[in-house]
BALUM-262597 format. One record per atom (N, C-alpha, C, O): residue in one letter; x, y, z. Coordinates in steps of 0.2 Angstrom, whole numbers, plus 5000, padded with zeros to 4 digits. Layout:
N
AXYZ
...
This chain:
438
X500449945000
X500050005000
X500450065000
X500850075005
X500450114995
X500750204996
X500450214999
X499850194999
X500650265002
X500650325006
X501050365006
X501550365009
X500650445000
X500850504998
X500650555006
X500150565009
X501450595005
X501450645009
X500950685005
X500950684999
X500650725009
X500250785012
X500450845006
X500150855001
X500850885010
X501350915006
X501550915000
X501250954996
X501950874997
X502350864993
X501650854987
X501750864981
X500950824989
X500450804985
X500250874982
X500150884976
X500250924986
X499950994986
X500451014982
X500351054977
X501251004983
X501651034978
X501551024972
X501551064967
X501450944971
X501450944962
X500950944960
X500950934954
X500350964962
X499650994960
X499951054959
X499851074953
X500151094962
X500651184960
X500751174957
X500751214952
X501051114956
X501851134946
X501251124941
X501051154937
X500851064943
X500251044937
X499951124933
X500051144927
X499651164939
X499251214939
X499651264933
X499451274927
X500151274936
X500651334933
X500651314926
X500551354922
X500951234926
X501151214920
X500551244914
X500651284910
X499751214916
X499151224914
X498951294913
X498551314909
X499151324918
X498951404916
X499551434912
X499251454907
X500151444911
X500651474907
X500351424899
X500351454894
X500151374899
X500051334894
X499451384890
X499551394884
X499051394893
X498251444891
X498551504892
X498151544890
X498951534895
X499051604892
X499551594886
X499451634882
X500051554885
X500551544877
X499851554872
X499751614868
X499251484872
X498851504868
X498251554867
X497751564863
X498351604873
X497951664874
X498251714868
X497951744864
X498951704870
X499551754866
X499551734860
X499551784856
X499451674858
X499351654852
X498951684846
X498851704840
X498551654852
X497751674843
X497851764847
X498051784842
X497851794850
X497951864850
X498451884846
X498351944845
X498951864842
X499251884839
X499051874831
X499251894826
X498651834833
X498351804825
X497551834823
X497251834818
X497351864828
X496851904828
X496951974825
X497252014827
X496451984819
X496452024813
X496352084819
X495852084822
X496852144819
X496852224821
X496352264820
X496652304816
X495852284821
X495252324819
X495652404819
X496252404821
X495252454817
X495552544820
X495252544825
X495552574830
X494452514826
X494352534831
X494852544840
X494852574845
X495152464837
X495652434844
X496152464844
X496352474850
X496552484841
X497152514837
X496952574842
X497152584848
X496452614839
X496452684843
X496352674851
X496552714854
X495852614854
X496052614859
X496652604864
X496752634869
X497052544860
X497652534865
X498052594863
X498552604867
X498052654856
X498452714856
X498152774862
X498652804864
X497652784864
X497352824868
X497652804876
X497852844880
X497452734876
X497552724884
X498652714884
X498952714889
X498952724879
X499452704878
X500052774878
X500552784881
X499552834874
X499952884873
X500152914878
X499752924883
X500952934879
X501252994884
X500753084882
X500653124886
X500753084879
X500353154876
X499653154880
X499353204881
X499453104881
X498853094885
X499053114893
X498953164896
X499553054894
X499353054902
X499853134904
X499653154910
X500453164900
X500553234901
X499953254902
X499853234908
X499453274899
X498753334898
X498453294904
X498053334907
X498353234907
X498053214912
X498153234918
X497653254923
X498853234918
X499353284924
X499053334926
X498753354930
X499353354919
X498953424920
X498453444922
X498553494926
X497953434921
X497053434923
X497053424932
X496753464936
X497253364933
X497453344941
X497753394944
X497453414950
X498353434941
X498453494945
X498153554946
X498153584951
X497853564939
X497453634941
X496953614946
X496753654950
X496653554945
X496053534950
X496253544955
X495853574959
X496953524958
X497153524966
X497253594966
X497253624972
X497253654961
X497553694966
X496753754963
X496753814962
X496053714963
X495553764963
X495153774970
X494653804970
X495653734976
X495253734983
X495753804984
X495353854983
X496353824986
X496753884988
X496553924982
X497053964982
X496253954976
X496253994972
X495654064976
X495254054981
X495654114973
X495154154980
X495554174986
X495554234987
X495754134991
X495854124998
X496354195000
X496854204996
X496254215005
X496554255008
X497354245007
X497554195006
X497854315006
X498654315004
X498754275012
X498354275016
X499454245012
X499554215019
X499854275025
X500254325024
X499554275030
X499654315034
X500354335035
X500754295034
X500754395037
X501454415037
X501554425044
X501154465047
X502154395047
X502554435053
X502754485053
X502754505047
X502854525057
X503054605057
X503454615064
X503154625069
X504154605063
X504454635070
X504954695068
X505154705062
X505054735073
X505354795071
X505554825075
X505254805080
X505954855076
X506354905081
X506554965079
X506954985075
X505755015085
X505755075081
X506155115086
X506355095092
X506355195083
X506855225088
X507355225092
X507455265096
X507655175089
X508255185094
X508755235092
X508955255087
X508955235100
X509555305099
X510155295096
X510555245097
X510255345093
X511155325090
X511655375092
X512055395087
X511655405098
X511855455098
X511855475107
X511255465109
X512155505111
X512155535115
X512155465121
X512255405119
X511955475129
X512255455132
X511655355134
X511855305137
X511055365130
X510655315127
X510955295121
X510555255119
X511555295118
X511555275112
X511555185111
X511955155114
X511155175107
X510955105105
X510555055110
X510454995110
X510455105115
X510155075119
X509255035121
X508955085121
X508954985122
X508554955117
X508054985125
X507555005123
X508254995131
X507455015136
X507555095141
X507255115145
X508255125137
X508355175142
X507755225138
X507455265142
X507655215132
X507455285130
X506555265130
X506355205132
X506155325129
X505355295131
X505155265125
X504755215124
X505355325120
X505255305114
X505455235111
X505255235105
X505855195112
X506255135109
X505755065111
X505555045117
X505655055107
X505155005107
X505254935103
X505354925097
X505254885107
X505154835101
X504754795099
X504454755103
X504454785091
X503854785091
X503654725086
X504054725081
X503254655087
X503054615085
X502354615084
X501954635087
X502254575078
X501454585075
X501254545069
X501754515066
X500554535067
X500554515060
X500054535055
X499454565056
X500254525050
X499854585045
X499654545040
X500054495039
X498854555037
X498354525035
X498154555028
X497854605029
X498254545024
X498154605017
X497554555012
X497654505010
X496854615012
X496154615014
X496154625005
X496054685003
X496254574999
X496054584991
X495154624992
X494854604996
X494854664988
X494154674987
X493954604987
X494354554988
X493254604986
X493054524987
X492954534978
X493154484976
X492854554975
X492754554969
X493254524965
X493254484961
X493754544968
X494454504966
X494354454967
X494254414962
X494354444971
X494454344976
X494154304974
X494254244973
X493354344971
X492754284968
X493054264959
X492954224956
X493554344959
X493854304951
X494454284949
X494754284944
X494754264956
X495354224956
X494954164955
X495154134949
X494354134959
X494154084958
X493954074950
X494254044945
X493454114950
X493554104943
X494054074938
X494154014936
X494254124938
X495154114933
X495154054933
X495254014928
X495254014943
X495853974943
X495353904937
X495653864933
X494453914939
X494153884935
X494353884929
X494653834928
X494253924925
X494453934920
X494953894916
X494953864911
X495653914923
X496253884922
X496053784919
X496153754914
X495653774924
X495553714924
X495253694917
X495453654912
X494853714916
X494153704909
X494753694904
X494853644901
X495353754903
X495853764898
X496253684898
X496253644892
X496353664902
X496953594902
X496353544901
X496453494898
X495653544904
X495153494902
X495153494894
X495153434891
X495053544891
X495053574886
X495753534881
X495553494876
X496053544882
X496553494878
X496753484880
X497353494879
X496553424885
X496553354887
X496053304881
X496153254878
X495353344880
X495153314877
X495553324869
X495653284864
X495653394869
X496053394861
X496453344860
X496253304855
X497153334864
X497453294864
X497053224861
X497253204855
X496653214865
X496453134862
X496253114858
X496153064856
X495953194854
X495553184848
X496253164844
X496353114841
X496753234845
X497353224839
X497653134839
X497753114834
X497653104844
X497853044845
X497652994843
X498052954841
X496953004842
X496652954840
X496352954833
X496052904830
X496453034831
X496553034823
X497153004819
X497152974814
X497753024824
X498453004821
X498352914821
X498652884816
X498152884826
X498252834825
X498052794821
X498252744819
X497352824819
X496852824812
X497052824805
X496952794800
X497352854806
X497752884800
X498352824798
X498352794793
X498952804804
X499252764804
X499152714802
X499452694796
X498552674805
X498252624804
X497852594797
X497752534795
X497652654793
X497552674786
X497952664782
X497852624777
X498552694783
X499152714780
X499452624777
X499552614771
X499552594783
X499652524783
X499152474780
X499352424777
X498552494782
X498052444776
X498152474771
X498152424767
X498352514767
X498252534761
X498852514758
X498752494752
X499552504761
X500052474759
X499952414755
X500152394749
X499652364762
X499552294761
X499152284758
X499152224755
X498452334756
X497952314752
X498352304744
X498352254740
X498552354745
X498752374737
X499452314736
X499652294730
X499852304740
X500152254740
X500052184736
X500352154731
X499252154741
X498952104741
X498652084732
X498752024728
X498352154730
X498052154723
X498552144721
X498552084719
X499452174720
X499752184715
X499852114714
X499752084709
X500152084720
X500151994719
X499851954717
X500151904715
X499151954717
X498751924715
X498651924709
X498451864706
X498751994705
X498951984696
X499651984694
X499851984688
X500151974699
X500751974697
X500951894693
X501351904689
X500651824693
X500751784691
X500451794683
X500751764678
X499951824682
X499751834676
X500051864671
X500051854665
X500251944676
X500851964671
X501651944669
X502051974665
X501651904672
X502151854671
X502351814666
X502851804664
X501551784666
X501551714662
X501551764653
X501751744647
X501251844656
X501251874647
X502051894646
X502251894640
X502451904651
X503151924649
X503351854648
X503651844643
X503251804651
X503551754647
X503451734640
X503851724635
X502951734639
X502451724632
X502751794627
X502551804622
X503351834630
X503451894623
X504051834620
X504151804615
X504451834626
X505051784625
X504851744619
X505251734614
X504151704620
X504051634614
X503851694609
X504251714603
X503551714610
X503351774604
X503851804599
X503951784593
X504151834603
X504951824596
X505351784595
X505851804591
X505251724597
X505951674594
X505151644590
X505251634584
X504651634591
X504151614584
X504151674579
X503751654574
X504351724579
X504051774574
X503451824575
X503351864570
X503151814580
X502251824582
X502251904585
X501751944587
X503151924585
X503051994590
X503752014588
X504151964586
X503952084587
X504452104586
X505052084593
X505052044598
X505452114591
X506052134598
X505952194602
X506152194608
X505652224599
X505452304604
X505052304607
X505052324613
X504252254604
X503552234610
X503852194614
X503752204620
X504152154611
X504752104619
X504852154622
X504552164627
X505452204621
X505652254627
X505252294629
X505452324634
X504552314628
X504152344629
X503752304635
X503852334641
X503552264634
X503252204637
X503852194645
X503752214650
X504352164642
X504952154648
X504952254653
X505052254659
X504852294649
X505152354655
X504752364658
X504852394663
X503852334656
X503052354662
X503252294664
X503552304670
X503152234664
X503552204670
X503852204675
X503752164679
X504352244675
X505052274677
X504552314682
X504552314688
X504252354679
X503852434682
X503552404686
X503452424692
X503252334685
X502652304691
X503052274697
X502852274702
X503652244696
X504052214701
X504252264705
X504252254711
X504352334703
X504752394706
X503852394712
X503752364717
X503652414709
X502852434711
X502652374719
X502352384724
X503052314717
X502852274722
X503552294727
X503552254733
X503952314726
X504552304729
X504352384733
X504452384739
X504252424731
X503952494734
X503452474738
X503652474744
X502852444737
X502252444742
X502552404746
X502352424751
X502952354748
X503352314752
X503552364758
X503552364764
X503952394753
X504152434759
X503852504762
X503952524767
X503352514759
X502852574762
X502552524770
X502452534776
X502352454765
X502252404771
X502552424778
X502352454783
X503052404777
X503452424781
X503352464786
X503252464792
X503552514782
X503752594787
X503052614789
X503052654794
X502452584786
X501852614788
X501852564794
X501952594800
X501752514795
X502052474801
X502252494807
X501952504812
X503052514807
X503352544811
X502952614814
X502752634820
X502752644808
X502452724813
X501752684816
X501652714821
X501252624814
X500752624820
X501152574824
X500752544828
X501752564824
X502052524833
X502152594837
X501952594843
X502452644835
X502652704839
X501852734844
X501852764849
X501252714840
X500952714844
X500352654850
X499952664854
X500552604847
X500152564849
X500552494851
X500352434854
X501352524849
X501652444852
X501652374848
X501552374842
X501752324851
X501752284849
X501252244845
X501352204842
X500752264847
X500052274842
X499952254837
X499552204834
X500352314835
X500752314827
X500952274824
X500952274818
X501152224829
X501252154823
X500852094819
X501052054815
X499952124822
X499652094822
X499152104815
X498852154816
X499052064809
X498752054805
X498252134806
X498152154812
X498052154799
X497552224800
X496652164799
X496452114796
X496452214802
X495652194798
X495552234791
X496052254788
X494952244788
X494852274782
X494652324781
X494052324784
X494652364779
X494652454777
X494152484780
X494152524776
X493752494784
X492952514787
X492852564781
X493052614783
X492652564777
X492552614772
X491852624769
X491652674766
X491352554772
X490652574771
X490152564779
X489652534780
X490852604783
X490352614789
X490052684792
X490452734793
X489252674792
X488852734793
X489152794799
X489252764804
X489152844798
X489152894803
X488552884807
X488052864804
X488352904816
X488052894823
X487652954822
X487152954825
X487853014818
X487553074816
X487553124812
X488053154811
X487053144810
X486953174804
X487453234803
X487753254807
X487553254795
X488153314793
X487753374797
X488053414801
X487153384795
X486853444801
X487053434808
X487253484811
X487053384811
X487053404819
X487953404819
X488253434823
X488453354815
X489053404815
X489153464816
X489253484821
X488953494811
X489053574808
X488653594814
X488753654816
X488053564818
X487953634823
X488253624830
X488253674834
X488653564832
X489053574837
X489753584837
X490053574842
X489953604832
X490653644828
X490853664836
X491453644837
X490653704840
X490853724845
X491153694853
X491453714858
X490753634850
X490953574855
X491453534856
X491753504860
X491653524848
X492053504846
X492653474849
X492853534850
X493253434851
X493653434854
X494153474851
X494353514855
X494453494844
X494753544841
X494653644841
X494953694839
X494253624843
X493853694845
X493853704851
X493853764853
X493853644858
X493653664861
X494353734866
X494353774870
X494653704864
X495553754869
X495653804866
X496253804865
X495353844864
X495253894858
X494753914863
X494953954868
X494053894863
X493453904866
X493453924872
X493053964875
X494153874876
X494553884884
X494653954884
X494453984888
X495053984879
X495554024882
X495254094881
X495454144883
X494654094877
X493954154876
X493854174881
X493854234881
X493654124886
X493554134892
X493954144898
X493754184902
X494354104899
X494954134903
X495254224902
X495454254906
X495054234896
X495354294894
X494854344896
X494954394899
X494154314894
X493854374896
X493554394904
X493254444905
X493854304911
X493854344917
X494654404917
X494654454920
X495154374914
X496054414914
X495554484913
X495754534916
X495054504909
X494854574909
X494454614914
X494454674914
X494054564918
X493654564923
X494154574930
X493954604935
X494654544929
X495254574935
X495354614936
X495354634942
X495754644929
X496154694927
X495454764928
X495654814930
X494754754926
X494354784929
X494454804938
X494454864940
X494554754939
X494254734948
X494854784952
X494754794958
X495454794948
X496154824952
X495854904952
X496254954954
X495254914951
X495054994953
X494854984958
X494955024963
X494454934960
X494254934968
X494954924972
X495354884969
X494954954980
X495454974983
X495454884987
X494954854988
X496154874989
X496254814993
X496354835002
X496654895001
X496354825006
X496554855012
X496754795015
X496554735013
X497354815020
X497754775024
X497454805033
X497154865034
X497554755038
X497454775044
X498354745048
X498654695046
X498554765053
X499154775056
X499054755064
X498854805068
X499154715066
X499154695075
X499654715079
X499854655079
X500054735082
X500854725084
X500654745092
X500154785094
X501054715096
X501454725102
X501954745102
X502354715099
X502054815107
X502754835108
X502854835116
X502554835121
X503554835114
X504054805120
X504454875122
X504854905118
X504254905127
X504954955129
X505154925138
X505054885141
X505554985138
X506154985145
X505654965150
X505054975150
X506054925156
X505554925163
X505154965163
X504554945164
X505455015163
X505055095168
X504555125159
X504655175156
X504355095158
X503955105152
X503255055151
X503254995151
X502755105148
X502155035148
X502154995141
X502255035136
X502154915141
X502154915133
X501354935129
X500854955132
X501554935124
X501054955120
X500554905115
X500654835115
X500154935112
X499754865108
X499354935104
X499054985106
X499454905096
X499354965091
X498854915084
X499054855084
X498554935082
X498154925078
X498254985070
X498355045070
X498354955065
X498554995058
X497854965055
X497554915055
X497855025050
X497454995044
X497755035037
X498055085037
X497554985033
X498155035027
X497255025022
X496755005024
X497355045015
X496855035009
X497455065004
X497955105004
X497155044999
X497455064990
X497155124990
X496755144994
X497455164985
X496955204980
X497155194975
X497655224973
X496755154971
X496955154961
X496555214959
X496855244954
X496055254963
X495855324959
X496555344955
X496655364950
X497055344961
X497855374960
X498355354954
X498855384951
X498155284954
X498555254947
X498055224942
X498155174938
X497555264942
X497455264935
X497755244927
X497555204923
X498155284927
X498755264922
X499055224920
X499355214915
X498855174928
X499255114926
X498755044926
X498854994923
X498055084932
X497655034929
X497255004922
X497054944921
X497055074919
X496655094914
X497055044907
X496854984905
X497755074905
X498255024900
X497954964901
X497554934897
X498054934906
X498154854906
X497254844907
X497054794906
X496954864908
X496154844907
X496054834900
X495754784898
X496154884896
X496154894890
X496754844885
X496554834880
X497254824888
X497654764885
X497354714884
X497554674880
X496754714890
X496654614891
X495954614887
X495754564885
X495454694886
X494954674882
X495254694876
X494654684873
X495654704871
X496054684867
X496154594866
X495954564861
X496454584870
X496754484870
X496054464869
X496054424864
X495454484872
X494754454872
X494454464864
X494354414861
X494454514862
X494454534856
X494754484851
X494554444847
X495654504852
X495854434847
X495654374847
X495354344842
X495654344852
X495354264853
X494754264852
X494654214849
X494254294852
X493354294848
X493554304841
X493154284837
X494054334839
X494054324831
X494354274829
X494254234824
X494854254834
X495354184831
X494754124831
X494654084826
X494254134838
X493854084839
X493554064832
X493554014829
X493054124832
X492654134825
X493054104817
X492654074814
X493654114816
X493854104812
X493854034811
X493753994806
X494054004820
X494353924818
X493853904814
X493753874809
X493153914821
X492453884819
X492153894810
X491753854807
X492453934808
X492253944801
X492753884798
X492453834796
X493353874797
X493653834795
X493553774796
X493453744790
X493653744801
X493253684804
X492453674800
X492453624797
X491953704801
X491453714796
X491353684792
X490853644792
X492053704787
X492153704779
X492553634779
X492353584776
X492853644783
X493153544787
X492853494785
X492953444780
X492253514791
X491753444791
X491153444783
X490853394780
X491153504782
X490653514773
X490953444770
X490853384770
X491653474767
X492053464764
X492153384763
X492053354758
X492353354772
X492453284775
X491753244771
X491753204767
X491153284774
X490453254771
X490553224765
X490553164763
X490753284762
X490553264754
X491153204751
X491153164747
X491853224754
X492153154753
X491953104754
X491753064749
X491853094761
X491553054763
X490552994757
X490352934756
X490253074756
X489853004753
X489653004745
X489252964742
X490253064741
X490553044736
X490852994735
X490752944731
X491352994739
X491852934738
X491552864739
X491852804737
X490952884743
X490552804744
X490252784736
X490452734733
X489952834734
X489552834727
X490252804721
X490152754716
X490752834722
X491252804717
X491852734718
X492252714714
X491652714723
X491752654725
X491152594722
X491252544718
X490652624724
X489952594720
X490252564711
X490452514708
X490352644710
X490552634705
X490952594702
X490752554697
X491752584705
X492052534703
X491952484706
X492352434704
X491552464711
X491452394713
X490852364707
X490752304706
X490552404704
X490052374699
X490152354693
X490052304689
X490452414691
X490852444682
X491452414682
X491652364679
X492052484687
X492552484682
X493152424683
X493652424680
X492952384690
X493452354691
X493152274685
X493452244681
X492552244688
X492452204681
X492452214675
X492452164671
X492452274672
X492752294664
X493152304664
X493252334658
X493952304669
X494652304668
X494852244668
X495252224664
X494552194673
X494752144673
X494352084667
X494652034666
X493752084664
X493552064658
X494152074654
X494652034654
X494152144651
X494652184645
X495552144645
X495852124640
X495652144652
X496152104652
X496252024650
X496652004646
X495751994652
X495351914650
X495351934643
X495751894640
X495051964640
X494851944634
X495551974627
X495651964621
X495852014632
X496352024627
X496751984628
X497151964623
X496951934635
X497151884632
X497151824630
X497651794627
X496551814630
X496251744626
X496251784618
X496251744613
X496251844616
X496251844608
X497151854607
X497351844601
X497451854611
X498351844608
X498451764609
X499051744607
X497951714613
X498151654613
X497851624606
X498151574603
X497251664604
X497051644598
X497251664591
X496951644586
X497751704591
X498051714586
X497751784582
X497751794576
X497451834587
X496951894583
X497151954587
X496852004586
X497651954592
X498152024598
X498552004597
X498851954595
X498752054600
X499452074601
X499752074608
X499352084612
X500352074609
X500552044614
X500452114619
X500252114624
X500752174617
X500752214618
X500152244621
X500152264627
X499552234616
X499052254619
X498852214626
X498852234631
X498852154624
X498852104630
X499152134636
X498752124641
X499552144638
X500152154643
X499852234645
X499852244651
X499652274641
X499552334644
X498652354648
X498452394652
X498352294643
X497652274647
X497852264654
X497552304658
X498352214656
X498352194663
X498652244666
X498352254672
X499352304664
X499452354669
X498852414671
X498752454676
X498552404665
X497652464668
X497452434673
X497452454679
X497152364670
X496952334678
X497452344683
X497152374688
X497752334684
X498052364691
X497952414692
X497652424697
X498052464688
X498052534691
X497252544692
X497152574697
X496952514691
X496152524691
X496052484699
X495752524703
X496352424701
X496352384707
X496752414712
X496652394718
X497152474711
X497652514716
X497452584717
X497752614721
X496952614712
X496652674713
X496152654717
X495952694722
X495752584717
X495152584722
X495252584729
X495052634732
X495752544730
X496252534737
X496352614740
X496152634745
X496752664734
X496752724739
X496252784738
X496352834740
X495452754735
X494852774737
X494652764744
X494452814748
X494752684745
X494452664750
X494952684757
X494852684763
X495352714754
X495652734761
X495452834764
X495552854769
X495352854757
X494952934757
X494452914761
X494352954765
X494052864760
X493352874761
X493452844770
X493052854775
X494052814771
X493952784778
X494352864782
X494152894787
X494552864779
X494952954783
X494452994785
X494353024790
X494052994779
X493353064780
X492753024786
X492353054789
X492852964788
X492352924791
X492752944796
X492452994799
X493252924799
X493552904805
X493652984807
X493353004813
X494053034803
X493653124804
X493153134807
X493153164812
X492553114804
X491953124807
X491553104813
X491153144816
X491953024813
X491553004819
X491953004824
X491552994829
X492453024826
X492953044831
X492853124832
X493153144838
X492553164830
X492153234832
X491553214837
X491553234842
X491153144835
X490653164842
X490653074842
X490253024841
X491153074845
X491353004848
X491653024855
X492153054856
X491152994861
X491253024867
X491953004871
X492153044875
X492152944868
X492952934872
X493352994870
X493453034875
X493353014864
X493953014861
X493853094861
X494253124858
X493353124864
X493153204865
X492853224872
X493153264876
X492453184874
X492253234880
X492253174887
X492053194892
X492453114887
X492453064890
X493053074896
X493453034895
X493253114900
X493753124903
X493653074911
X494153084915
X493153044913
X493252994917
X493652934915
X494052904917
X493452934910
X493752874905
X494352854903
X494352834897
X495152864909
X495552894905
X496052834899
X496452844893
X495752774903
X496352724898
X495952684895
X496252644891
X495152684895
X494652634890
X494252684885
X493652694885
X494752714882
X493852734877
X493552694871
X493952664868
X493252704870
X492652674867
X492652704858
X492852764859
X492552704854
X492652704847
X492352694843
X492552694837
């Protein structure tokens, strides 16, 4: 009969476990790395990923901590002093012979108008909204850039993918000039004619190869390792969440607008301050004085106040500089908003023209490149084309199969534009710092 230790029974259930679990996360990592990259996911692991984010998140945190002391009373000052003393005669430097020699201890309180104080607060408000403000910019730019990125590289490999898929075709016609002139059926020139678009389509794949690439690399800088991961397919015929009118009427909402919008406002309490320095500030003074034995101390009470009546000159300027700054930023504002505008018009009409001409070559012109090419080659097999013609049918199709590709990538640009303007993560979702939604 065995008899397993206790112990030892529990340990190698531990190794089993581990063994079992590292086994199911290899295969976790697995099919994760084989699992087709969406944009949508892209832009999220770029959003929760980006330093330019969590910089602007800092940020925000900070002004937030500092809108409890914004307003609040200056900090209270010490005041000691040594008034009178003699410097001269048979009291000289003496601190309790003389009556007048006093030494005196106190502290002083300096009293802002409250009107002031209510627009410190303000301001520091303000302060805040501006770094909320682009915080959300930030993520808008982030998650357009990463859009972009990720475009950039499907469009690579789309157009990669087509070139290959007719590269055996054009091959078999550069071989077929070869038999063509040693039969007689083709000059020497349509041979080199034939051999140099050849040549132009190998370069063509040897270029998209490498745009592969480097479009690669730039969405790793955002998204990391990610990026190794197979892309999904073009989102090019997915619908906008909201109509081009309700874009164009929240233009002011906008995440690109909105730190523009911030500083309208910040600028026009900086005018309401530089207002506020006509009303007068007052300070109040507490002290204790100390003099000689034979002397009583003292205890004195000060009050001070401003008069801006008296510097006018210098308050008037600077009132009139910050409703100036107020002035330019409402016209900067106004401007962006008109451009922006013109943006989103513009973005529309990409957007659902570009759908319309996609329509188009998915119906017409990509089966009537790819017939035309078919049928010119089956008439140079039948002894009724020309090799030449044959060979250049096929390079229109391509161009025809690689113009679609960087349609489809226009039309995914003006999409991903659009719907990233009132897409809540990626604009106005500031709880939300490392999941947003897409």
């Amino acid at each position: 009969m065995f008899h397993i230790n206790a112990d030892r029974a529990v340990g190698v259930l531990c190794v089993l476990l581990s063994i079992a679990l590292g086994f199911a996360a290899t295969v976790a990592r697995s099919q994760d790395s084989t699992t087709p990259l969406t944009m949508d996911e892209a832009i999220s692991i770029g959003l929760a990923a980006a330093p330019e984010i969590r910089s602007s998140e800092a940020i925000v945190e900070g002004d937030e901590s500092s809108l409890d002391g914004a307003g609040r009373l200056p900090v209270p000052e010490l005041v000691a002093t040594l008034d009178n003393v003699p410097v001269s005669g048979d009291e000289k430097f003496s601190l309790t012979d003389d009556f007048m020699t006093m030494q005196r201890i106190g502290l002083m309180q300096t009293f802002p108008n409250r009107r002031k104080r209510e627009l410190q607060r303000e301001r520091a408000a303000r302060e805040t909204d501006l770094a909320r403000a682009q915080l959300r910019s930030a993520r808008f730019t982030v998650a357009r850039t990463v859009a972009d990125a990720w475009i950039s590289r499907a469009l690579a490999e789309q157009s990669l993918t087509r070139l290959q898929q007719l590269k055996p075709e054009v091959a078999t016609q550069a071989a077929a000039a070869n038999a063509a002139v040693a039969s007689g059926r083709a000059s020497i020139a349509d041979a080199l004619r034939v051999q140099a678009l050849d040549a132009r389509i190998e370069e063509r794949l040897l270029a998209f190869e490498q745009e592969a690439q480097i479009r690669k690399s730039e969405l790793g800088r955002w998204i990391g390792d990610a990026a190794e991961r197979p892309l999904a397919g073009i989102p090019a015929d997915r619908e906008l969440a909201h109509s081009a009118e309700a874009l164009v009427a929240a233009v002011p909402e906008h995440a690109p607008i909105a730190p523009l919008a911030a500083q309208v406002a910040a600028s026009q309490t900086d005018a309401e301050l530089a207002q506020a320095e006509k009303r007068p500030d007052w300070s109040a003074e507490l002290a204790f004085a100390n003099r000689g034995p034979d002397f009583s101390d003292m205890v004195s009470l000060e009050f001070r106040i401003g008069l801006p009546v008296l510097s006018r000159r210098r308050v008037n300027p600077e009132i009139a500089r910050q409703v100036s700054v107020v002035r330019a930023r409402e016209q900067e504002l106004e401007g962006e908003v008109r451009m922006h505008k013109a943006e989103i018009q513009a973005t529309v009409a990409s957007l659902d023209l570009g759908r319309r001409r996609l329509d188009l070559y998915e119906q017409q012109l990509l089966p009537l490149a790819r017939d035309r090419s078919r049928l010119a080659a089956d008439s140079y097999r039948a002894g009724r084309g020309s090799l030449l013609d044959t060979f250049e049918a096929f390079a229109e199709e391509i161009d025809e199969q690689l113009a679609y590709v960087q349609l489809q990538g226009e039309v995914a640009r003006a999409w991903a534009f659009l719907h990233l303007l009132h897409d809540s993560a990626a604009t106005t979702a500031l709880n939300s710092k490392s999941e947003p939604a897409t």
